[in-house]
C-alpha positions in Angstrom: -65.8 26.9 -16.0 -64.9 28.1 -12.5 -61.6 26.8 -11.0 -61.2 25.6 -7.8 -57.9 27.3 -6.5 -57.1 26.2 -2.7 -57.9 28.9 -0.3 -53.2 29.1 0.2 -52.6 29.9 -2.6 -53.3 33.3 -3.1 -51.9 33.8 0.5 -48.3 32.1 -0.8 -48.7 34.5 -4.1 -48.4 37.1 -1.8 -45.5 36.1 0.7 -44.0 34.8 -2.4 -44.4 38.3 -4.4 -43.0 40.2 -1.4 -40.1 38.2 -1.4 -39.5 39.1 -4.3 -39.9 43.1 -4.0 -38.1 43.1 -1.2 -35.2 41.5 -2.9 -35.0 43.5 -5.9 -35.8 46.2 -3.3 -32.5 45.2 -0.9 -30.6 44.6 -4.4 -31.1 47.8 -6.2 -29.8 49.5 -2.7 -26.8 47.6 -2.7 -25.7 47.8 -6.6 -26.8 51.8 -6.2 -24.9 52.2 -3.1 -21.7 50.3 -4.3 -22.0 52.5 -8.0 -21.6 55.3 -6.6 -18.9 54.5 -4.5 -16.8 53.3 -7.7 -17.8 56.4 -9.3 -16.1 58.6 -6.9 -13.1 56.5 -6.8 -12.6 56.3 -10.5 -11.6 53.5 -12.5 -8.0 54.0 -12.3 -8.1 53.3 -8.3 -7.2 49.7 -7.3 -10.3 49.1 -5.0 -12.7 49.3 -7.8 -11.7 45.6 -8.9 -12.9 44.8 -5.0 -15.7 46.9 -4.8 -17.3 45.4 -8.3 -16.8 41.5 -7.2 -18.2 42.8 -3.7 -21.6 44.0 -6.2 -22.0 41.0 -7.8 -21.3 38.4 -3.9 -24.1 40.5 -2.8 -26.1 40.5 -5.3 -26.3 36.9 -5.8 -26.2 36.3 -2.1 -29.4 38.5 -1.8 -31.4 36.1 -4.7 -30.4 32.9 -3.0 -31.6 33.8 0.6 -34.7 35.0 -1.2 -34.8 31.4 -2.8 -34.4 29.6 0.2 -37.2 31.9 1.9 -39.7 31.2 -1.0 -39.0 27.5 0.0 -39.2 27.4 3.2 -42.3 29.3 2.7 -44.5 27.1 1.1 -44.8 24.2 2.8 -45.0 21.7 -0.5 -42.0 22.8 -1.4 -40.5 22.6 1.7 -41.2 19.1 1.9 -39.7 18.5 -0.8 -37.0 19.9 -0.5 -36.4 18.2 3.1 -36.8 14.3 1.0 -34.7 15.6 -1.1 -31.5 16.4 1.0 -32.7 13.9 3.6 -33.0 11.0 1.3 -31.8 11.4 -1.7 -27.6 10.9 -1.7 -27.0 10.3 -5.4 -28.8 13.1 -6.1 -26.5 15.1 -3.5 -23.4 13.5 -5.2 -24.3 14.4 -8.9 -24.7 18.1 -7.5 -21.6 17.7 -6.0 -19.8 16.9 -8.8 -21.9 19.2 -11.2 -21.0 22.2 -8.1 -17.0 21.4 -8.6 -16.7 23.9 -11.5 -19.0 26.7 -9.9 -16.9 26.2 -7.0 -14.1 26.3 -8.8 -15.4 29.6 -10.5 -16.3 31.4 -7.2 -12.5 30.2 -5.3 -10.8 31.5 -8.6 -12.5 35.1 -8.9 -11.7 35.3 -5.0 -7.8 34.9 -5.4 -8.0 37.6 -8.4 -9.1 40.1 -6.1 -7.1 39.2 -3.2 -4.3 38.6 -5.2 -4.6 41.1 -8.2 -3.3 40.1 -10.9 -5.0 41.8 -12.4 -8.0 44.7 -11.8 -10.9 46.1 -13.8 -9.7 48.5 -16.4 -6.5 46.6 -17.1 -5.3 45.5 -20.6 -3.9 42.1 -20.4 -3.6 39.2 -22.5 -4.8 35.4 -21.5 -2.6 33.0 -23.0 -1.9 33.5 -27.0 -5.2 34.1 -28.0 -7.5 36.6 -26.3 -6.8 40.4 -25.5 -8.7 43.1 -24.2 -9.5 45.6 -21.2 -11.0 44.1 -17.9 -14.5 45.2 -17.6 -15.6 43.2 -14.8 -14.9 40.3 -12.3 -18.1 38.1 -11.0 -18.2 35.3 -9.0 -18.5 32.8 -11.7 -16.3 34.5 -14.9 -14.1 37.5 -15.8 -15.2 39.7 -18.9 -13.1 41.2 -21.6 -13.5 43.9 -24.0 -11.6 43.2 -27.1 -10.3 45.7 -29.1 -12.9 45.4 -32.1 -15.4 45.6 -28.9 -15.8 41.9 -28.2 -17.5 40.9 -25.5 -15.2 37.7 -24.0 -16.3 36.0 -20.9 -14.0 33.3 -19.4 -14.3 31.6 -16.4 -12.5 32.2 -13.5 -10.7 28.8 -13.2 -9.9 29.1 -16.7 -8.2 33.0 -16.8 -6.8 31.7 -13.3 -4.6 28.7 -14.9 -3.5 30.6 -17.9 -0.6 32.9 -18.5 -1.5 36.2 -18.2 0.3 39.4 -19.3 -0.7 43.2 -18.0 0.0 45.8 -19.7 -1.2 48.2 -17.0 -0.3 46.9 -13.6 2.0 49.6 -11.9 3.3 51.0 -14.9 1.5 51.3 -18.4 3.8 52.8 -20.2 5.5 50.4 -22.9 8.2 50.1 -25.0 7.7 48.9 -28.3 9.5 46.8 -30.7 9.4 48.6 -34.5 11.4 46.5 -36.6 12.5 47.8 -40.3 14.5 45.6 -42.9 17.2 47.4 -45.3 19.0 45.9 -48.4 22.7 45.1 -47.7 23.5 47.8 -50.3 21.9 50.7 -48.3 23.3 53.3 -46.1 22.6 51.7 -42.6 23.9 54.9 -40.6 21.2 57.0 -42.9 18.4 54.4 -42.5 19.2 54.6 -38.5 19.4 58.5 -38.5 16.1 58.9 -40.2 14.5 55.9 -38.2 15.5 57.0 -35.3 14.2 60.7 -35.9 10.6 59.5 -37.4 10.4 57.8 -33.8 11.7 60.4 -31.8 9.1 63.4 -33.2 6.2 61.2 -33.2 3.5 63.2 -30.2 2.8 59.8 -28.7 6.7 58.6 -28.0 8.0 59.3 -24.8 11.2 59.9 -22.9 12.2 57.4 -20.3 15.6 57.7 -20.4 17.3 58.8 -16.8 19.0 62.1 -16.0 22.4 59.9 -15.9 21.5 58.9 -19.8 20.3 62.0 -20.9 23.4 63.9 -19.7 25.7 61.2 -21.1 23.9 62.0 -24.8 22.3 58.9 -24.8 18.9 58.8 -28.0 15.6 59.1 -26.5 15.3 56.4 -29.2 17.4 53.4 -29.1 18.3 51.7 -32.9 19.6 48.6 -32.5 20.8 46.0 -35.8 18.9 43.0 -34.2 19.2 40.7 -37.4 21.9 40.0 -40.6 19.0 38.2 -42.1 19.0 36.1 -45.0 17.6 39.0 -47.4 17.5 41.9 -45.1 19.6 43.7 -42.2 16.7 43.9 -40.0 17.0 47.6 -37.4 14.8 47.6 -33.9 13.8 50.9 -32.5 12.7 50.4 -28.8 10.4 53.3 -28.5 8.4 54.0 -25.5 4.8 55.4 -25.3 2.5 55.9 -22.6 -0.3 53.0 -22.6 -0.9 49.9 -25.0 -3.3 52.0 -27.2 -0.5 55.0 -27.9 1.9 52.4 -28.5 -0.1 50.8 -31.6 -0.6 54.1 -32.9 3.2 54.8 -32.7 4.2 51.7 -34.2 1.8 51.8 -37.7 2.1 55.9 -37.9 5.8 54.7 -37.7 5.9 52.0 -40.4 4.0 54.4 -43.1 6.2 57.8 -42.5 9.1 55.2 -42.6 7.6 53.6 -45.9 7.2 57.2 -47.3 10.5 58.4 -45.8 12.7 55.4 -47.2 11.5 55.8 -50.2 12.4 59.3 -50.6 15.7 59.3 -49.5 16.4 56.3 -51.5 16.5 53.5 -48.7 15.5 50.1 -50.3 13.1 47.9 -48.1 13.8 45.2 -49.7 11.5 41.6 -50.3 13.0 38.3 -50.6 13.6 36.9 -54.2 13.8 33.5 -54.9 16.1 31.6 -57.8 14.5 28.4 -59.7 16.8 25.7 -60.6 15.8 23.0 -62.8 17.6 19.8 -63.1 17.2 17.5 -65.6 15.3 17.4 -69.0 12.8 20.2 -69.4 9.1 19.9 -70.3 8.6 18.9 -74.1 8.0 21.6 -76.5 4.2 21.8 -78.0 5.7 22.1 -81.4 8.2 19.5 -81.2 7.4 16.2 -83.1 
């Protein structure tokens, strides 16, 4: 059965194809060009965050002028395009107000890189929930790399109305909270002693303290009694260490030498106990008549 394909068509197949080359063509150039550039920078420099949303404007600005030239192309679709925006104005409302949250999107991810509050390679945390290192910044949505290696894509409007907290803006370096309880009956200045030396001989704490402190004596670990609790007498060590990662590590190498330490020297870690009182008549005996 022979078809009978108009004589424009294969003549449209081919504007339409080269289009298309030279797109991918124009887009490979670009995303090479601007690769390269972040690899000599590094992803520690502050321009990276810039030059990665700049990859992805261009990229999708290159794929929607090649759009619009397919249209205007091919002459079908041109017209129909034309009635479309000529004549149809609900249809230009409902992709207004379908538009408002890719708009949204693309105004969002251009105050975070204007406005940096964070940058790629960061460690921050959105809101109470998500946590993870920046790994990129498009026009529509930021992506994070969660620490069991998570992809978690949020939109920009979303990231840009929620708290965030950086752990690796100006300075990464962090000082952590490692909180041990004692019984009332142990020797506090021993549990602080050992605590604080556990802490301080760790490879991954650091010392922040100032010439002024150091020369006044002052510990390169702090231990501070931060609660009387109701079982416990709870000790803080603020210890310091140089990025979010090292500073996990501290704090569980911490709590097991300080498990394995206490319990040498004697230290009780104590758990809460509870008392039972029952009032009134107890529960009938089985054997009772």
């Amino acid at each position: 059965m022979k078809l009978n394909i108009p004589d424009y068509i294969p003549e449209y197949l081919i504007v339409v194809t080269a289009i298309v080359l030279m797109a991918l063509f124009v887009t490979r150039v670009v995303v090479w060009s601007v690769n390269k550039r972040i690899g000599q920078k590094g992803d520690e420099d502050a321009s990276v965050t810039a030059l990665k949303f700049l990859r992805n404007t261009i990229r999708f600005l290159i794929w929607t002028g090649a759009l619009i030239a397919i249209v205007l192309t091919i002459p079908q679709l041109k017209s129909v395009a034309v009635t479309l925006f000529a004549g149809a104005g609900i249809l230009a409302v409902v992709i207004g107000f379908a538009a408002q949250a890719a708009l949204g999107n693309i105004i969002s991810g251009v105050f975070i890189v204007i406005f940096k509050p964070f940058r790629v390679g960061d460690i921050i945390n959105v809101g109470v929930e998500y946590r993870g290192r920046v790994t990129d910044i498009t026009l529509r949505h930021t992506v994070l790399r969660d620490f069991r290696n998570r992809r978690i894509i949020m939109p920009n409007s979303i990231i840009s109305s929620q708290t965030v907290i950086n752990d690796s803006i100006d300075d990464p370096s962090i000082c952590r909270w490692i909180d041990v309880g004692i019984a009332y009956d142990a020797d506090i200045d021993k549990a602080i002693a050992a605590l604080r030396e556990i802490c301080e001989v760790h490879p991954k704490c650091i010392d922040k303290r100032t010439p002024e402190e150091i020369e006044a004596g002052d510990p390169k670990v702090t231990i501070r009694v931060s609660e009387l609790g109701e079982y416990a007498i709870l000790l803080r060590a603020f210890a310091w260490a140089e990025n979010a990662g090292d500073a996990w590590d501290l704090h569980t190498d911490v709590n097991y030498l300080v498990r394995k330490r206490f319990e040498k020297e004697g230290i009780e870690i104590p758990y809460p106990h509870r008392t039972l009182v029952f009032k009134g008549p107890g529960p009938a005996s089985p054997l009772s008549d």
